[in-house]
N, C-alpha and C positions, 0 to 999 in steps of 0.2 A: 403765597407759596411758602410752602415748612424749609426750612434750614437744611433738610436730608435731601430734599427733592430738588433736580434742577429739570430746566425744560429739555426740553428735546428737540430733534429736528421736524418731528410729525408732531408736537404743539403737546404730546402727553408728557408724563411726568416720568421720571428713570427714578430709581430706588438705590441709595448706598447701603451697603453692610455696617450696622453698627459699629461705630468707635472701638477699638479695642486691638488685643494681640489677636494676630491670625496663629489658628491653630498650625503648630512646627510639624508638626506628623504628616504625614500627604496621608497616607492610609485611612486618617480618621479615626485611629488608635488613641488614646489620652495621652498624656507626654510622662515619661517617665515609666509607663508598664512596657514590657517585652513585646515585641513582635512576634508573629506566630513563625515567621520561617527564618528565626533570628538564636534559635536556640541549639546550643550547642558551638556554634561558629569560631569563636575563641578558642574551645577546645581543639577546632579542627585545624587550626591556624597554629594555635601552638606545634602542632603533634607534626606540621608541616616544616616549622622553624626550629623546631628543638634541635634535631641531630643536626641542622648547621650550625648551630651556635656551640654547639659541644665540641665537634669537628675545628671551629676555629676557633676554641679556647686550648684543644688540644695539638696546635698549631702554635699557638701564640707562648703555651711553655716547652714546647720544644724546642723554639728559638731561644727563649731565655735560658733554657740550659744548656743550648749551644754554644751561644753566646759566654755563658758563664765557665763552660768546661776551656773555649779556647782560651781566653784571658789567662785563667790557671797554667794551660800547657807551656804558652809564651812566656810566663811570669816562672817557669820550673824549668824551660831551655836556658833563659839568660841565666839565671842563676848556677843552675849547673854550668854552661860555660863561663862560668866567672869562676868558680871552685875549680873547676879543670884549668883554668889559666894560671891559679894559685898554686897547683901542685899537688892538688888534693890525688887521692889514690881513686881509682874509675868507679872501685864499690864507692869509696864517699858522694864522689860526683852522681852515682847511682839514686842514693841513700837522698839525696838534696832533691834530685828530681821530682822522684818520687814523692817525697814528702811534703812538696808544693801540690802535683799535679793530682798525685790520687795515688791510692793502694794497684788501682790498674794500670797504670801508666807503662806502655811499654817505653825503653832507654836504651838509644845508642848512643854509644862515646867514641867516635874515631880520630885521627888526625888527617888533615888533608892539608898536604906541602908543610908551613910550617904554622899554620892555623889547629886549634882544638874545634873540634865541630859535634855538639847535640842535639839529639834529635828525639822529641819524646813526642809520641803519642795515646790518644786516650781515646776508649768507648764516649758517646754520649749519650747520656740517659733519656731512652725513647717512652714517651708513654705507652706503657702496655705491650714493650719491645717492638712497636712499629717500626720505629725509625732506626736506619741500621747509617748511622753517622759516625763519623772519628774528628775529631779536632787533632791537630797536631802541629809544630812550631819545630824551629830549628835556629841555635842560635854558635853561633862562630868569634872565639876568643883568640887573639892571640897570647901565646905564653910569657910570664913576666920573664924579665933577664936573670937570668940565672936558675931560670927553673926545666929540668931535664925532660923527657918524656918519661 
């Protein structure tokens, strides 16, 4: 009996497929040419996935610039309420805000009992003016001794 052949239960002989790699393809396509109903597919896929990926990339810098505007705001309240606690003049405390938070920063300066209280807010830049956001901070100094309203 040959090495390929073993017996069987009805006394004949069974046949193996030659030693080798089994063809990868079920189709019986060669390996590595395209499939016929394979083309295009990618394209269709992309064209499926594109605008979510655009959509949440223009998510992901809209947070970072909100992110980045409010840091600003709260970093332009303390300060201004630190110059108003100095004595500064309410244009100066104005002028301080501003010039941390942004050319659009809106700025109020009040006083409340015997506390200085700021309060600045700002636009956040939306891509493509989507996003209609403000970041804003407010921050409360009291006055040094000896400094008047």
């Amino acid at each position: 009996m040959s090495p390929d052949a073993r017996p069987s239960v009805g006394g004949g002989a069974v046949s193996r497929p030659p030693p080798g790699p089994q063809d990868p393809c079920p189709t019986g396509a060669t390996a590595g040419a395209p499939r016929r109903g394979d083309h295009g597919s990618v394209t269709a896929e992309l064209a499926v996935v594109l605008p979510a990926v655009v959509m949440l990339l223009a998510v992901l810098l809209t947070a970072a610039a909100a992110a980045g505007t409010q840091v600003r705001v709260s970093d332009a309240a303390r300060a201004a309420a630190r110059a108003a606690a100095l004595g500064e003049s309410e244009a100066a405390v104005v002028a301080v805000a501003r010039d941390l938070a942004g050319e659009g920063a809106a700025v109020v300066v009040s006083h409340e009992a015997e506390y200085v209280l700021v309060e600045v807010s700002h636009e956040i830049p939306g891509l493509l003016g989507m996003a209609d956001l403000e970041a804003g901070a407010s921050a409360r100094a009291m006055p040094e001794p000896g400094v008047g309203r």
